[in-house]
Chimera marker file (.cmm) of the C-alpha trace (Angstrom):
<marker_set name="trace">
<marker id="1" x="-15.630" y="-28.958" z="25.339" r="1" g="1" b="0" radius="0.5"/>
<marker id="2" x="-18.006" y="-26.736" z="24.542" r="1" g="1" b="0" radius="0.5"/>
<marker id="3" x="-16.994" y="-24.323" z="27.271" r="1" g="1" b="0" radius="0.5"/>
<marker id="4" x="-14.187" y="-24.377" z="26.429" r="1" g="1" b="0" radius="0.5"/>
<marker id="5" x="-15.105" y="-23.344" z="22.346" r="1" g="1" b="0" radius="0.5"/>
<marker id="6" x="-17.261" y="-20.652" z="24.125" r="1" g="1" b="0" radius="0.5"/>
<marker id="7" x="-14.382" y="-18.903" z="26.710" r="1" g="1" b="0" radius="0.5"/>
<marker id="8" x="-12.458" y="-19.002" z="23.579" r="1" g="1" b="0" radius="0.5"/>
<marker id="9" x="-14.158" y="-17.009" z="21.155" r="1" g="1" b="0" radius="0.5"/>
<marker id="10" x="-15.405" y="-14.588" z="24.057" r="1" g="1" b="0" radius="0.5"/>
<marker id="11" x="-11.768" y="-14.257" z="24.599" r="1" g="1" b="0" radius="0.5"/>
<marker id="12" x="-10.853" y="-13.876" z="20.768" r="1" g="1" b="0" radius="0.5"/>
<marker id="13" x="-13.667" y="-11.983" z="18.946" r="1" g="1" b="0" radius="0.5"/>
<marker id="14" x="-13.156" y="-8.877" z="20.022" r="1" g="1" b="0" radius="0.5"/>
<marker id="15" x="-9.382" y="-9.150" z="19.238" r="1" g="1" b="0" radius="0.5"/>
<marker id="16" x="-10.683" y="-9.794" z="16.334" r="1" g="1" b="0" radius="0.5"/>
<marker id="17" x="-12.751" y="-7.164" z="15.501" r="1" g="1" b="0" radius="0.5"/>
<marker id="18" x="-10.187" y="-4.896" z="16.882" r="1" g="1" b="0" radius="0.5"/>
<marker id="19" x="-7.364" y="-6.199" z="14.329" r="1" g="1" b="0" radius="0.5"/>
<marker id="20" x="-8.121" y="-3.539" z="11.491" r="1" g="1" b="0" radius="0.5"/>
<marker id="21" x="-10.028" y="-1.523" z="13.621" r="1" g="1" b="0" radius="0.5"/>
<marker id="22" x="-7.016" y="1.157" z="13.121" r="1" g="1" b="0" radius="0.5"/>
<marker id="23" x="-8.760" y="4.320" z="13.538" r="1" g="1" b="0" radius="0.5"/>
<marker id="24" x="-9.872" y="6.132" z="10.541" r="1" g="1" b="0" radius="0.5"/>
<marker id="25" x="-7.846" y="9.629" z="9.727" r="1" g="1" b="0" radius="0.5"/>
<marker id="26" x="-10.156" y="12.273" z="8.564" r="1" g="1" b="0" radius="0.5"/>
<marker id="27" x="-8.448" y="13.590" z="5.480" r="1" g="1" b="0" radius="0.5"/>
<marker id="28" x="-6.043" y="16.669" z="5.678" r="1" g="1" b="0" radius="0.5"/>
<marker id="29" x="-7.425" y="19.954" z="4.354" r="1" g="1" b="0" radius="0.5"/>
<marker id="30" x="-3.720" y="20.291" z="2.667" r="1" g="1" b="0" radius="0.5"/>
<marker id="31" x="-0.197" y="18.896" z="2.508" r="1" g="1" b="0" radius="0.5"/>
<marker id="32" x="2.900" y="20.833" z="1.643" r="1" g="1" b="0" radius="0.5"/>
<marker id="33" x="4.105" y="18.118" z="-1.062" r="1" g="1" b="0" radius="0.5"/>
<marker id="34" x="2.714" y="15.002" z="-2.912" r="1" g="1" b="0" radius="0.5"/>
<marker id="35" x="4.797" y="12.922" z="-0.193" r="1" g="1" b="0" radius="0.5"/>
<marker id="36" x="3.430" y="14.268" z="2.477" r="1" g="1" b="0" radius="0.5"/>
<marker id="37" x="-0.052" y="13.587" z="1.064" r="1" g="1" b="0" radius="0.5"/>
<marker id="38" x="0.491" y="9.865" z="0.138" r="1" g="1" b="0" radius="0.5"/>
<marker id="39" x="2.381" y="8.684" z="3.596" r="1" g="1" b="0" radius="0.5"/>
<marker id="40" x="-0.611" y="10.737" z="5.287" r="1" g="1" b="0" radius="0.5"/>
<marker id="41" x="-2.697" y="7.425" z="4.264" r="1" g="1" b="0" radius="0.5"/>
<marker id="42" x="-0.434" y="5.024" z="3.980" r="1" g="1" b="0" radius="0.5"/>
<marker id="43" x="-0.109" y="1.659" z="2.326" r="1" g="1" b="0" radius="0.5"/>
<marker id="44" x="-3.510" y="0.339" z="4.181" r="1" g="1" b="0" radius="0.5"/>
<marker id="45" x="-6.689" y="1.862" z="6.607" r="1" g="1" b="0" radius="0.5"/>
<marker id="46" x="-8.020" y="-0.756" z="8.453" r="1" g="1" b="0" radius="0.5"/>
<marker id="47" x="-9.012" y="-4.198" z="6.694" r="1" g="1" b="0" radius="0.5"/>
<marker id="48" x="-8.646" y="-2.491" z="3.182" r="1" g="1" b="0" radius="0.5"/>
<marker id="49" x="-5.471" y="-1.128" z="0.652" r="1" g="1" b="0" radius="0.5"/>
<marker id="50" x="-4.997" y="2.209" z="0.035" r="1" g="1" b="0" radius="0.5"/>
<marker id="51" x="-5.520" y="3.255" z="-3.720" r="1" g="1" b="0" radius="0.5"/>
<marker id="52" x="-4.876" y="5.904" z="-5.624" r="1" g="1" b="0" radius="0.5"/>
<marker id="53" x="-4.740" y="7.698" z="-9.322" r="1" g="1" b="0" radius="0.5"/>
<marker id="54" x="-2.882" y="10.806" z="-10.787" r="1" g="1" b="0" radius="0.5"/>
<marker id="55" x="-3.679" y="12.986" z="-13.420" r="1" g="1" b="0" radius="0.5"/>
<marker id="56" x="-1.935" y="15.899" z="-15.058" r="1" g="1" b="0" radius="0.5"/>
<marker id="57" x="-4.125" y="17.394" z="-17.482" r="1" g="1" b="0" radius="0.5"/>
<marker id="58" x="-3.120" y="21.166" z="-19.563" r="1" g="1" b="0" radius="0.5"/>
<marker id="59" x="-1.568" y="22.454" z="-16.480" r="1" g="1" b="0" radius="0.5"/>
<marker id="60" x="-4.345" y="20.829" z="-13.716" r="1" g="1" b="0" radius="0.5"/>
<marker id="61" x="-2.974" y="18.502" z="-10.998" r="1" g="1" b="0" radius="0.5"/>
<marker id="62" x="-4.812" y="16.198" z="-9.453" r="1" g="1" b="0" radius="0.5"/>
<marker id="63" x="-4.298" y="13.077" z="-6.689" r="1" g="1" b="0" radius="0.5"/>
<marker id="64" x="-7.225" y="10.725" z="-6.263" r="1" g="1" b="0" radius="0.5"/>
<marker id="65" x="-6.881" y="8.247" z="-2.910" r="1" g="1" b="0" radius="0.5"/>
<marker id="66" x="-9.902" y="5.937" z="-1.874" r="1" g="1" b="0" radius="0.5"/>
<marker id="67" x="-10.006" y="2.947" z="0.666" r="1" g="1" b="0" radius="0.5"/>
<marker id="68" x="-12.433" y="0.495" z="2.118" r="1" g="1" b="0" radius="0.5"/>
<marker id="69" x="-11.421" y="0.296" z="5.388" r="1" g="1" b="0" radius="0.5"/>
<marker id="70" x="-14.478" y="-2.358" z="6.500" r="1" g="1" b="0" radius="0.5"/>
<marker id="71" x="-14.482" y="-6.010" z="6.483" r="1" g="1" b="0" radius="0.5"/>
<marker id="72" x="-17.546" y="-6.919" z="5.265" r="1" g="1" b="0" radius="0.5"/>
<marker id="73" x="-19.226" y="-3.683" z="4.140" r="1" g="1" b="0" radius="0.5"/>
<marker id="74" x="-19.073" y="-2.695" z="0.588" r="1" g="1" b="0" radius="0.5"/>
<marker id="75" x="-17.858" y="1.176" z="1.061" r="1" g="1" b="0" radius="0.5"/>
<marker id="76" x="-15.199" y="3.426" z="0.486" r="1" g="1" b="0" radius="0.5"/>
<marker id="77" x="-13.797" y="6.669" z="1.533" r="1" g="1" b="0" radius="0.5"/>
<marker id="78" x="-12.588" y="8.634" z="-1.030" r="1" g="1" b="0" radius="0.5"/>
<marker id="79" x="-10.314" y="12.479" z="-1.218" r="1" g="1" b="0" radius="0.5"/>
<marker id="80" x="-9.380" y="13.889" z="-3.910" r="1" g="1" b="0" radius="0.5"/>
<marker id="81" x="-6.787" y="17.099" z="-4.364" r="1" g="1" b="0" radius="0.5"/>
<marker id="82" x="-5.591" y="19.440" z="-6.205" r="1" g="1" b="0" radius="0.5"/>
<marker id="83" x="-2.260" y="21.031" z="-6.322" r="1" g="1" b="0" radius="0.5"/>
<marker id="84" x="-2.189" y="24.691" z="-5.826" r="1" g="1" b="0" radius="0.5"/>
<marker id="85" x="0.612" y="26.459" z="-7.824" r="1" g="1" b="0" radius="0.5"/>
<marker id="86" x="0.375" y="29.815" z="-6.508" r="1" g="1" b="0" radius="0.5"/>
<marker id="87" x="0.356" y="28.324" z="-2.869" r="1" g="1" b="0" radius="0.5"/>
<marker id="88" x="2.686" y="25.346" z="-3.818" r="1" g="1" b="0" radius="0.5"/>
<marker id="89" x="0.711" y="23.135" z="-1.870" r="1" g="1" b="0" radius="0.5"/>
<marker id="90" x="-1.904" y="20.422" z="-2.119" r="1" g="1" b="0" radius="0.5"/>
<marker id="91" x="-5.684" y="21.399" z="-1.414" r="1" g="1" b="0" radius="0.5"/>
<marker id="92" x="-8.247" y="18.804" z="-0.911" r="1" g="1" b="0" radius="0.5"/>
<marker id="93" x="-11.448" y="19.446" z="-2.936" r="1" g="1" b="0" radius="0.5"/>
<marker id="94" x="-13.511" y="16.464" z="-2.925" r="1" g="1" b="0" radius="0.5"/>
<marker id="95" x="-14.101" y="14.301" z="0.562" r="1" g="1" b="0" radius="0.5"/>
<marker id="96" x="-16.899" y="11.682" z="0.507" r="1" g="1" b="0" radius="0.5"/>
<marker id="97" x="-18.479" y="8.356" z="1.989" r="1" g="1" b="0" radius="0.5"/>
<marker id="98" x="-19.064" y="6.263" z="-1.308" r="1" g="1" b="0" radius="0.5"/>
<marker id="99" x="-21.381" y="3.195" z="-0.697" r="1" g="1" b="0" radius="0.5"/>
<marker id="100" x="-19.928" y="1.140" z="-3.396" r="1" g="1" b="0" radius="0.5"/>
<marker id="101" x="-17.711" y="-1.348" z="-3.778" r="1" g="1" b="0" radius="0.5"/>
<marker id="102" x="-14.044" y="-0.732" z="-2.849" r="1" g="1" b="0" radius="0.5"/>
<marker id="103" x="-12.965" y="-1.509" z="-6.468" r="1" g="1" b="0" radius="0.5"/>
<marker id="104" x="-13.367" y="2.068" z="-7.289" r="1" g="1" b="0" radius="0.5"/>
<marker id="105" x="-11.416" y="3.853" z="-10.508" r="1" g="1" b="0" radius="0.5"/>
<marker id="106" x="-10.781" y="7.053" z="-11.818" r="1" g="1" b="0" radius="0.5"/>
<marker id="107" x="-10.569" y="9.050" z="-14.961" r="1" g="1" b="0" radius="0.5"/>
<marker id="108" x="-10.577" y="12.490" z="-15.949" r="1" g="1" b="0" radius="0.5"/>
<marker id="109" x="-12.366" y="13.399" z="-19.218" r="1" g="1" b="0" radius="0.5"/>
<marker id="110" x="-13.035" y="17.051" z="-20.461" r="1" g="1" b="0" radius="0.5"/>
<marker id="111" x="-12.779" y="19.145" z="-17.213" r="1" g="1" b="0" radius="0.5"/>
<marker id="112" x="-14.721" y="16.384" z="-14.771" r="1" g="1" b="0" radius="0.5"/>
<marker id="113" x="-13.401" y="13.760" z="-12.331" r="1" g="1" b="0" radius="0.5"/>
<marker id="114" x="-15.228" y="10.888" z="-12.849" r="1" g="1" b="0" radius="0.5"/>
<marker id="115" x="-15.207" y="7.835" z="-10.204" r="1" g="1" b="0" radius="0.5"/>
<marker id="116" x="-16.855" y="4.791" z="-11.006" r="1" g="1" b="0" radius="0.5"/>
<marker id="117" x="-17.847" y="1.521" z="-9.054" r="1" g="1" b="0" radius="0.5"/>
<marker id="118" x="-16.700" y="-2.157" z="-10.512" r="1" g="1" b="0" radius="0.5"/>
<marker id="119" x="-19.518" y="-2.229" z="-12.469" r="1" g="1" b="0" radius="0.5"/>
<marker id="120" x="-19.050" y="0.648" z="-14.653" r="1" g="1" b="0" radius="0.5"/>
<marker id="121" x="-21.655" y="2.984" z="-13.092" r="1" g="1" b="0" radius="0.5"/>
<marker id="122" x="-20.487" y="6.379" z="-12.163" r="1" g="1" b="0" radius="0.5"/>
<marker id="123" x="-20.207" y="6.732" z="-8.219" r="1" g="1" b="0" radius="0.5"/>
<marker id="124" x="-19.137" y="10.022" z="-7.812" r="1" g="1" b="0" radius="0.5"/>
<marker id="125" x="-18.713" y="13.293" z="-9.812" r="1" g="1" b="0" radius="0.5"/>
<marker id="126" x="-16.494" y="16.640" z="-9.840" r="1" g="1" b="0" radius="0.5"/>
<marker id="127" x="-15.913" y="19.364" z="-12.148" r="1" g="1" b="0" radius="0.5"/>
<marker id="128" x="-11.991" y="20.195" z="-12.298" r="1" g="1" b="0" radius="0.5"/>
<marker id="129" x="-12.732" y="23.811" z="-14.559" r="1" g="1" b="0" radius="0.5"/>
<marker id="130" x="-12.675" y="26.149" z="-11.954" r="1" g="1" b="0" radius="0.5"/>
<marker id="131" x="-9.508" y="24.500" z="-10.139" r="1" g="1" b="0" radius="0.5"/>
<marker id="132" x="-6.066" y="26.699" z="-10.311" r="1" g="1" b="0" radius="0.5"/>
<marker id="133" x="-3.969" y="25.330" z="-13.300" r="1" g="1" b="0" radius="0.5"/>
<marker id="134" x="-0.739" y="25.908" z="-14.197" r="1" g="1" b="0" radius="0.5"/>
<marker id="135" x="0.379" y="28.244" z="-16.805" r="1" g="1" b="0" radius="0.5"/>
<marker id="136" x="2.428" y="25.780" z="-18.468" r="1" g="1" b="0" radius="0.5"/>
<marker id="137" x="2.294" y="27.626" z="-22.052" r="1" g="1" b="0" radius="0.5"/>
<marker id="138" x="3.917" y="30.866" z="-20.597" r="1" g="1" b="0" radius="0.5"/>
<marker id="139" x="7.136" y="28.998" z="-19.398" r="1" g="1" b="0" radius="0.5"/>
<marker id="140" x="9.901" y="29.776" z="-21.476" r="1" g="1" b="0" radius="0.5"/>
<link id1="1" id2="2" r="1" g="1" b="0" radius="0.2"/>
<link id1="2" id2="3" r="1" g="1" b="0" radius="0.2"/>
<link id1="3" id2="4" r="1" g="1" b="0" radius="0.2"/>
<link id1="4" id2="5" r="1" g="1" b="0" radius="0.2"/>
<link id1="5" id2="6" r="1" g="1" b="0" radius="0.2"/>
<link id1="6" id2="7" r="1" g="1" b="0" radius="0.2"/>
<link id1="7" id2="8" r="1" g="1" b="0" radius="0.2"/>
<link id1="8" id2="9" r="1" g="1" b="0" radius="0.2"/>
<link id1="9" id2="10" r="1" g="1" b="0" radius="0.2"/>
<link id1="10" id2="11" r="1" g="1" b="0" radius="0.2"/>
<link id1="11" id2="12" r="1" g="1" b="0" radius="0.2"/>
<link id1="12" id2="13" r="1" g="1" b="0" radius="0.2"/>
<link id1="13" id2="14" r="1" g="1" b="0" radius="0.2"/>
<link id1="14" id2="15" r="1" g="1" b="0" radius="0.2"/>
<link id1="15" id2="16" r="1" g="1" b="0" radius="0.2"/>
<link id1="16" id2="17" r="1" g="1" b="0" radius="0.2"/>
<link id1="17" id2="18" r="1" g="1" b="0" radius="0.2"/>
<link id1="18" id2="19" r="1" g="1" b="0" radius="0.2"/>
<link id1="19" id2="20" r="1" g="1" b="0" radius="0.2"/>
<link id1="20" id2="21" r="1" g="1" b="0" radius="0.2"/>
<link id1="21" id2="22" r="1" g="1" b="0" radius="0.2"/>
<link id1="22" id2="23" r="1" g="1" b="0" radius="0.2"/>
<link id1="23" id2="24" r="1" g="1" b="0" radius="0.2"/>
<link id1="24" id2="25" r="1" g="1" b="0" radius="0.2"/>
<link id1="25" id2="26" r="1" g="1" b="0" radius="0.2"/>
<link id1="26" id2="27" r="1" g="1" b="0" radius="0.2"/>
<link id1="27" id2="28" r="1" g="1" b="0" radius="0.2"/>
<link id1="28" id2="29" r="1" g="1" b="0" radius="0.2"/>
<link id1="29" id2="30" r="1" g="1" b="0" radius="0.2"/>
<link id1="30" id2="31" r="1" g="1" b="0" radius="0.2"/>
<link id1="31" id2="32" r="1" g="1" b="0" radius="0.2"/>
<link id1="32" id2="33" r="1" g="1" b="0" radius="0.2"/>
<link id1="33" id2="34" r="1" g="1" b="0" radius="0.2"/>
<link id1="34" id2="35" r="1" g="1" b="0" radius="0.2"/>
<link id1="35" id2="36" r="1" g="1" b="0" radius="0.2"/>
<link id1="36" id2="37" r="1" g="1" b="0" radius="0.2"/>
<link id1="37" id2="38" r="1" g="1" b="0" radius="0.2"/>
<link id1="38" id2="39" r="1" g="1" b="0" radius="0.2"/>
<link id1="39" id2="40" r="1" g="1" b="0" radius="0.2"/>
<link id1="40" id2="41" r="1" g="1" b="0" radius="0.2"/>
<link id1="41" id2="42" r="1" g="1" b="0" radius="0.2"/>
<link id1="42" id2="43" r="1" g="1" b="0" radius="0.2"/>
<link id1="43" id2="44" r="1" g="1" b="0" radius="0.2"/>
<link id1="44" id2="45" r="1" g="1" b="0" radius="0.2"/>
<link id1="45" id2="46" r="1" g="1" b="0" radius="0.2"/>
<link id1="46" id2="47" r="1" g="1" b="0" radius="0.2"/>
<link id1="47" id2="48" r="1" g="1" b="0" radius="0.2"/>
<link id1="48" id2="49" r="1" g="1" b="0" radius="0.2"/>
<link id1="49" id2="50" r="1" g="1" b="0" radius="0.2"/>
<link id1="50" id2="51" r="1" g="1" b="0" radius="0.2"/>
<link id1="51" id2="52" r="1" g="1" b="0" radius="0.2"/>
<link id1="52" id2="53" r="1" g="1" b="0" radius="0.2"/>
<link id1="53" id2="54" r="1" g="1" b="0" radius="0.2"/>
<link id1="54" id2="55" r="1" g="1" b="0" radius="0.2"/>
<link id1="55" id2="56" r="1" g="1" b="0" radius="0.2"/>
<link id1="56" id2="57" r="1" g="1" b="0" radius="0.2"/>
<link id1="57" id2="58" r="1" g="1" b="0" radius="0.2"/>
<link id1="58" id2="59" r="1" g="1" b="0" radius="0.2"/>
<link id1="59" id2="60" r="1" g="1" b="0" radius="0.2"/>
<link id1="60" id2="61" r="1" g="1" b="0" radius="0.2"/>
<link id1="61" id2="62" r="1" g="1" b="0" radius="0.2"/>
<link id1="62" id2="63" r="1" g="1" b="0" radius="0.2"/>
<link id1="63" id2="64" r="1" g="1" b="0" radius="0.2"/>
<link id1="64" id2="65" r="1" g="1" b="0" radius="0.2"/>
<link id1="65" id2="66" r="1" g="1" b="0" radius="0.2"/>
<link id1="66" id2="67" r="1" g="1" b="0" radius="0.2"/>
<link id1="67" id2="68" r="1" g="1" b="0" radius="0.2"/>
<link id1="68" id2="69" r="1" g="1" b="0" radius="0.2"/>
<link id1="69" id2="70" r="1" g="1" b="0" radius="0.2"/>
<link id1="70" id2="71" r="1" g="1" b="0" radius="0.2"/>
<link id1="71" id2="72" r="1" g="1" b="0" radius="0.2"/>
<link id1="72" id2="73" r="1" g="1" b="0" radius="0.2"/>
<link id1="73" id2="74" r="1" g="1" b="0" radius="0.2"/>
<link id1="74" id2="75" r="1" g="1" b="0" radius="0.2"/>
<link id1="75" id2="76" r="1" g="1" b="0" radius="0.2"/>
<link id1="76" id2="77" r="1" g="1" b="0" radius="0.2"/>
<link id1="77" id2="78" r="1" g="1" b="0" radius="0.2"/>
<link id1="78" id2="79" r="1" g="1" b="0" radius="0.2"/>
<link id1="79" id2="80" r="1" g="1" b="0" radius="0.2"/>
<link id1="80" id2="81" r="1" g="1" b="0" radius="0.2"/>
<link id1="81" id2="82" r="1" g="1" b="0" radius="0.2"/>
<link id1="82" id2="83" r="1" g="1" b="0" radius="0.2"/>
<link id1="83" id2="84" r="1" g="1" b="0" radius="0.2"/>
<link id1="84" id2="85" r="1" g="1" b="0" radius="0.2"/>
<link id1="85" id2="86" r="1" g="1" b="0" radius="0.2"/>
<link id1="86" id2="87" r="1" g="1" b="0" radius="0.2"/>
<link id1="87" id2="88" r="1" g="1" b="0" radius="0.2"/>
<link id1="88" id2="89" r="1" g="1" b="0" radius="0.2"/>
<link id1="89" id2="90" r="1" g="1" b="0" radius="0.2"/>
<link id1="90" id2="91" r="1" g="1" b="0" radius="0.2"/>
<link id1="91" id2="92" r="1" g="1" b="0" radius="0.2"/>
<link id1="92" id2="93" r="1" g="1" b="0" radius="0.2"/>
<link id1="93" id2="94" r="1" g="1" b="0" radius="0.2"/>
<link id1="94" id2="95" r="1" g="1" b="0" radius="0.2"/>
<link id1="95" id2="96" r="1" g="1" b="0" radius="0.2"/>
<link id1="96" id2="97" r="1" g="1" b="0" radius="0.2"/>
<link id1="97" id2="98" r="1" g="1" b="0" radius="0.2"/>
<link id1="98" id2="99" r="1" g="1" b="0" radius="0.2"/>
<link id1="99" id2="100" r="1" g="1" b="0" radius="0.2"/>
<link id1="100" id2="101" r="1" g="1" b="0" radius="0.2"/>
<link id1="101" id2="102" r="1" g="1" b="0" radius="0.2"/>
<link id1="102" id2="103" r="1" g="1" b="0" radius="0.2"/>
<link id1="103" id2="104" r="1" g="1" b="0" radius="0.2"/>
<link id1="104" id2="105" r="1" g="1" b="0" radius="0.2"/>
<link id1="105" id2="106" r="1" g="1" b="0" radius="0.2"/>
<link id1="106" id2="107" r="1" g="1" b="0" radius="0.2"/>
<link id1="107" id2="108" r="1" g="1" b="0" radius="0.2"/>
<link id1="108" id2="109" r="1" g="1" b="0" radius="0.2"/>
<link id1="109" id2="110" r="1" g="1" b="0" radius="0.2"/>
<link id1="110" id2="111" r="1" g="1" b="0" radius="0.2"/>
<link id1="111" id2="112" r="1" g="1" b="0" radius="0.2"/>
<link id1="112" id2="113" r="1" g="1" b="0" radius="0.2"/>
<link id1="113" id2="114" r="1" g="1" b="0" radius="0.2"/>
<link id1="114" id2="115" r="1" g="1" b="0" radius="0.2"/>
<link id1="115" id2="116" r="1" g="1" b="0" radius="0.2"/>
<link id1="116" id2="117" r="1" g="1" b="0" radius="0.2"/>
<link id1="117" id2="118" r="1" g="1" b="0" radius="0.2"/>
<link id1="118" id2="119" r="1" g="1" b="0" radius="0.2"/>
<link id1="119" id2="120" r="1" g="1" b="0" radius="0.2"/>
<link id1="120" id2="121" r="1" g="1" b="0" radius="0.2"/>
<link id1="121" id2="122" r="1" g="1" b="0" radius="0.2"/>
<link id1="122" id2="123" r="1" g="1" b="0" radius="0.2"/>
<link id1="123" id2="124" r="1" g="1" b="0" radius="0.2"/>
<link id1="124" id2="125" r="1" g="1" b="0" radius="0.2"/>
<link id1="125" id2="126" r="1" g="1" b="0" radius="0.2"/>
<link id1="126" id2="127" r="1" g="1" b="0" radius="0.2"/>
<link id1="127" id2="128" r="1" g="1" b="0" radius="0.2"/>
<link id1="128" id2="129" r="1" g="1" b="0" radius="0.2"/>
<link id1="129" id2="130" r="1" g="1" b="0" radius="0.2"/>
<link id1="130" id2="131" r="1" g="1" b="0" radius="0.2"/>
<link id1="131" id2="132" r="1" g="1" b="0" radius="0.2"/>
<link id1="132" id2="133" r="1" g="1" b="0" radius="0.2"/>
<link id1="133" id2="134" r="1" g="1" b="0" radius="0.2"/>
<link id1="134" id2="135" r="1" g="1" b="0" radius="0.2"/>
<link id1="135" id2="136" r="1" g="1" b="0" radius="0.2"/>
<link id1="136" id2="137" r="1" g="1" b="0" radius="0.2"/>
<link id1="137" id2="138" r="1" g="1" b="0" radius="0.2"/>
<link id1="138" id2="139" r="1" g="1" b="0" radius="0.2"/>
<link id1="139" id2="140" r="1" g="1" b="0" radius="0.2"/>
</marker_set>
């Protein structure tokens, strides 16, 4: 019996392991349109969801996409982009390895990207002020 238990899981674990194991996708430098960007990553990476935020702020763009792709392993990869008027495309401006929980959030105060674990602290930082915005007060 316990041979048995043993062929078994030598058989199994590393189907298991492998089951998630999707291969990560290092993060494009651009995409052409918001679609483009968001079926880039998907619904899920690996053993995690893929989440996201969007802001629009006095003419500024901006797409915010983390996901924990480990079982096990609190951490979270995590791009953030920009859209590009003059270009018309999406530029990717912030690309890290958080080591933090994958209940990450976003918010975008006074010219900074601010992302913060699940317990409030602040994770990651990124000022938005030098970022192309659109002239939305010269459109007719």
């Amino acid at each position: 019996m316990i041979r048995k238990i043993t062929f078994i899981l030598l058989v199994l674990t590393p189907v298991l392991f492998l089951h998630g194991a999707e291969p990560i996708k290092k993060a494009p430098k651009e995409a052409k349109s918001r679609d483009e960007l968001l079926s880039t990553f998907g619904r899920s990476i690996g053993f995690g969801s893929v989440e996201r935020a969007e802001f629009s702020r006095s003419g500024c763009q901006i797409i915010v996409i983390w996901y924990d792709p480990f079982s096990g392993r609190a951490s979270s990869f995590l791009h953030a982009y920009y859209y590009d008027p003059s270009a018309k495309v999406w530029r990717l401006f912030m690309d890290r390895f958080i080591e933090a929980d994958g209940d990450l959030s976003a918010e975008l105060p006074a010219g900074t990207l601010i992302i913060r674990g699940s317990t409030g602290k602040i994770v990651a930082k990124e000022s938005i002020v030098k970022l192309p915005h659109e002239k939305w007060y010269e459109k007719p």
